[in-house]
Each structure stands twice: as C-alpha cells, then as structure tokens.
C-alpha positions in Angstrom: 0.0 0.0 0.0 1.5 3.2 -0.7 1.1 6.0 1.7 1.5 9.6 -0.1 -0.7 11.5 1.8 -2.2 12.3 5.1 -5.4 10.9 4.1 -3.7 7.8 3.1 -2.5 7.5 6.5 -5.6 7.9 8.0 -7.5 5.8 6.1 -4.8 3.0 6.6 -5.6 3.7 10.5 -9.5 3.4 10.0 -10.1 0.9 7.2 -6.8 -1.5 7.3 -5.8 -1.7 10.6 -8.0 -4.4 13.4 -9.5 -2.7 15.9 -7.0 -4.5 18.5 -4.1 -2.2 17.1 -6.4 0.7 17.2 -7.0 0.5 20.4 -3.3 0.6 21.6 -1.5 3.6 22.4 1.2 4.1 19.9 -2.0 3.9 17.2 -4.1 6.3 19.2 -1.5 8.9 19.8 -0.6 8.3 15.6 -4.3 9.1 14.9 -4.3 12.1 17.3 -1.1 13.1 15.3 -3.1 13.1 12.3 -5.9 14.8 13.7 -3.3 17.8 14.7 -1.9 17.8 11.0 -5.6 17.7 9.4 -5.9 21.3 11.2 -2.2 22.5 10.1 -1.0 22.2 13.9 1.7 19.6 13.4 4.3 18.8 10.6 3.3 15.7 8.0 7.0 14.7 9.1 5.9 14.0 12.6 3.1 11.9 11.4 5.2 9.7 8.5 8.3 9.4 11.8 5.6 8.3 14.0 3.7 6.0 11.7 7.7 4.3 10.8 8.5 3.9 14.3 5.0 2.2 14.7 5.4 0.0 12.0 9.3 -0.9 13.4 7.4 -1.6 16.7 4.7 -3.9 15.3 7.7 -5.1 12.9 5.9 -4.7 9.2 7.6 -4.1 6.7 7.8 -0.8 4.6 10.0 1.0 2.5 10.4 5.0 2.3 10.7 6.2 -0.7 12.4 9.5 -1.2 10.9 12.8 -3.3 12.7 13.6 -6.3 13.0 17.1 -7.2 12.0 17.4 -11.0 
C-alpha cells in the first residue's frame, strides 16, 4: 500500500488496521497526530516518523521512498 498523503495515513488507520491495534496507544496517539496535522498544527514529518516507528514496533515491513526534485 502506498502512503502519499495524510489521508492515506488515516485511512490505513480506520479501514486496514484491526481494531485490537487501534485501540493501543502508539495507534491512538498516531491518529491524534493526524488529527493535529488535518488542522495544520503539526508537521506531516511527525506523522510519517511516528507512523515508521509504529510499523518498526509492530515489525511490518515498509520501505520509504524518497521525493525527487523534477
């Protein structure tokens, strides 16, 4: 699944993810995180670091792909 955009993230949260990793903390704190960002009071950055340290917790796999400047 690729994640480009804040809504991606948040619908990875609502749709994707079992409602046993909702309910724990790291989850809940990502989603208030997103929350934040949807009313431009935190950084996208802090929501893609949280979400990568989440999925190194839970230990899925991902890959980050970088932006290219065209």
């Amino acid at each position: 699944m690729k994640l480009a955009t804040l809504d991606d993230v948040r619908r990875l949260v609502a749709r994707h993810l079992p409602a046993e990793y909702r309910s724990k903390f790291a989850w809940q704190k990502l989603a208030a995180l997103l929350r934040r960002a949807a009313q431009g009071k935190d950084e996208a950055a802090e929501v893609s670091t949280a979400l990568q340290i989440i999925l190194k917790i839970e230990r899925v796999p991902f890959q980050v792909q970088s932006e290219r400047a065209t």
